[in-house]
C-alpha positions in Angstrom: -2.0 0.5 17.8 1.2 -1.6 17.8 4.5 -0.3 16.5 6.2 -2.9 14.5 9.7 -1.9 14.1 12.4 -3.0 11.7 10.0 -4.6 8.8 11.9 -4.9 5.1 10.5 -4.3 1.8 11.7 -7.2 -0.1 11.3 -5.4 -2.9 13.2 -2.1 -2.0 15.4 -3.7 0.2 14.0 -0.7 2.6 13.6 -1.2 6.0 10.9 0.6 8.0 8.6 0.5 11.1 5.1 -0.5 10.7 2.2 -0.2 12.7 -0.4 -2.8 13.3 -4.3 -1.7 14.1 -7.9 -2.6 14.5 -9.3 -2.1 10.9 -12.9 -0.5 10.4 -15.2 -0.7 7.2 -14.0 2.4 6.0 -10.9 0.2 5.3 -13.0 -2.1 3.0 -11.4 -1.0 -0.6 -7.4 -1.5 0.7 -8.5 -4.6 2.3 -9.9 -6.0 -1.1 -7.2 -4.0 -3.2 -4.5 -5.7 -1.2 -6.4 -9.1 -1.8 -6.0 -8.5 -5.6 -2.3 -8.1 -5.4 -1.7 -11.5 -3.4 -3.8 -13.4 -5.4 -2.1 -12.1 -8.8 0.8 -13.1 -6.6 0.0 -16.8 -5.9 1.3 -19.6 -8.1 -1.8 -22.1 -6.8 -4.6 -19.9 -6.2 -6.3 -23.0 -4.1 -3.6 -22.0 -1.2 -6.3 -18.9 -0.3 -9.6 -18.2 -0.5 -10.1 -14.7 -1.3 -13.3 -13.6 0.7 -15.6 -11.5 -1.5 -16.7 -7.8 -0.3 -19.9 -9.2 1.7 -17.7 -11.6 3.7 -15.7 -8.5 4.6 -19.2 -6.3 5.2 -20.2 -9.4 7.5 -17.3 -9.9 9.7 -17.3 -5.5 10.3 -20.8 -6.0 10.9 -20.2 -8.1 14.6 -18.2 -5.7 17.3 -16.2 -8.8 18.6 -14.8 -9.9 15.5 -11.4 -8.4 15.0 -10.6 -7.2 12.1 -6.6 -6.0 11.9 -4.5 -4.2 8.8 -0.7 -3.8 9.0 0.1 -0.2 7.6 3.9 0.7 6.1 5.2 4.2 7.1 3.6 5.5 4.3 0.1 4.3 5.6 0.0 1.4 3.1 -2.1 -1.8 4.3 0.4 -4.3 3.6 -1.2 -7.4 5.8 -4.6 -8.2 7.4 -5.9 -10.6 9.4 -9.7 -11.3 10.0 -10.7 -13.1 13.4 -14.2 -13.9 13.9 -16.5 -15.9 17.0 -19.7 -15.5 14.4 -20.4 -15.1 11.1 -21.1 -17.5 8.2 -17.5 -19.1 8.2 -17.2 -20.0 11.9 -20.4 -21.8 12.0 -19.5 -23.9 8.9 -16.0 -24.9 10.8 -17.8 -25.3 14.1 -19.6 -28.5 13.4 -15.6 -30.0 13.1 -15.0 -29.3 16.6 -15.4 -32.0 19.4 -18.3 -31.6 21.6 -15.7 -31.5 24.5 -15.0 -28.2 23.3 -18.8 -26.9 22.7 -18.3 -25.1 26.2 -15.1 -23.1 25.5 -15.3 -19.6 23.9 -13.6 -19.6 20.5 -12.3 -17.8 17.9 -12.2 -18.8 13.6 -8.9 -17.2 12.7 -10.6 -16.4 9.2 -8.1 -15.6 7.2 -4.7 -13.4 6.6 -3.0 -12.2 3.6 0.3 -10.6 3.3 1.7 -7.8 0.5 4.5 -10.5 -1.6 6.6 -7.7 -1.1 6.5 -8.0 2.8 6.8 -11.7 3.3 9.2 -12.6 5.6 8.9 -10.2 8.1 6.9 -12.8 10.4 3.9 -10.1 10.2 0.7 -13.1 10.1 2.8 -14.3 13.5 2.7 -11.1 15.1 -1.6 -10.5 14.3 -1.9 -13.7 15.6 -0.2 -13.2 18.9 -1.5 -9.3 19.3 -5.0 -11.5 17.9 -4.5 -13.9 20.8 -4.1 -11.2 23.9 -7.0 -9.2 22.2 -9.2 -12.6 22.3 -8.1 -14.1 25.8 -8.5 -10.9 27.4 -12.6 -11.0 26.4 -12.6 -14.9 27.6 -11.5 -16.3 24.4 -9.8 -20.1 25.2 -9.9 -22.3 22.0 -8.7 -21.0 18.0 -8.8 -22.3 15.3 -8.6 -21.8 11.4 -7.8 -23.8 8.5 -4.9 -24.0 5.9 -4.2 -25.7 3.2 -2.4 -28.6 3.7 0.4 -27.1 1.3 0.8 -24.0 2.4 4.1 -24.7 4.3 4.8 -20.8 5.5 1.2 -20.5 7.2 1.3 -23.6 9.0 4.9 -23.1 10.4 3.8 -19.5 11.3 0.5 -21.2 13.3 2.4 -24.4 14.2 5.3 -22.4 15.7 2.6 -20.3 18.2 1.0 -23.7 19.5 -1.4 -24.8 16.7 -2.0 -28.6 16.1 -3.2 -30.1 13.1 -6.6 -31.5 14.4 -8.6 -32.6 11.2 -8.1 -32.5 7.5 -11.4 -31.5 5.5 -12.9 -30.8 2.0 -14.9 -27.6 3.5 -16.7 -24.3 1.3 -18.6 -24.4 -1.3 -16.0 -25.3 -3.7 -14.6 -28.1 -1.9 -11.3 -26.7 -0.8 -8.5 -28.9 1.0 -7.9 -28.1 4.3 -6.3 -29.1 7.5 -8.4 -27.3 10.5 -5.6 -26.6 13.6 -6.8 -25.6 17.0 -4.6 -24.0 20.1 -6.4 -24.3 23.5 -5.5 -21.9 26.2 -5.8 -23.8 29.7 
């Protein structure tokens, strides 16, 4: 658990501490309730896509994915990020990937999402980097995820911790835009 001080309800105006954790499946209905609310949020629902409950079930299911919720002081998931070195999405990205880098362990940074009313608080930044310590510390070098090519506050939030645009691709089953970025640790 990470104490995440001074984060401010947009909303509200109310400013707060906020802890970020490992998420387990008992945290399977927030995850998917919080979900709902950004997408109802979202004026080009192509700039995500939402993962369904069996995504969610599949990523819990391998112990070194992790999995991590953001929780207000009033234990309200209000951000998650999913980080995964198996699973149905990281071996449809991993054919992208140089052979150069077949060797390297890696991590799919699978997806994040983050409560409207929270935004701006740099919380997808701060999962990434407690997401990167987590990782490196189990032999994790190379990570990578994909975002759409207009989604301008995800890619400065990945660009600004080391991330470089690496390939643009039509990837998932329903063809989605998307520019896969990759950080290598040396």
């Amino acid at each position: 658990m990470l104490k995440l001080p001074f984060i401010k309800n947009q909303q509200t105006l109310r400013t707060q501490t906020a802890t970020l954790r490992k998420l387990n499946i008992h945290s399977l209905d927030e995850i998917m309730q919080l979900q709902q609310k950004v997408l109802s949020a979202l004026s080009d629902p192509d700039l995500f896509v939402p993962f369904e409950q069996k995504d969610l079930v599949e990523l819990f299911a391998c112990e070194d994915n992790l999995l991590l919720g953001v929780f207000d002081e009033e234990e309200e998931l209000i951000a998650f990020r999913a980080a995964s070195v198996g699973g149905s999405d990281f071996e449809e990205v991993l054919p992208y990937l140089d052979e150069s880098h077949a060797d390297l362990p890696k991590m799919l940074l699978a997806g994040a999402f983050v409560d409207p009313d929270y935004r701006s608080n740099r919380l997808q930044k701060k999962m990434i980097e407690y997401t990167f310590t987590w990782a490196y510390a189990r032999g994790i070098k190379l990570f990578f995820t994909l975002i759409h090519p207009d989604n301008a506050a995800s890619l400065k939030s990945v660009t600004s911790l080391g991330f470089e645009p690496y390939r643009h691709l039509i990837i998932y089953t329903h063809n989605h835009d998307r520019l896969l970025l990759i950080k290598i640790f040396e």
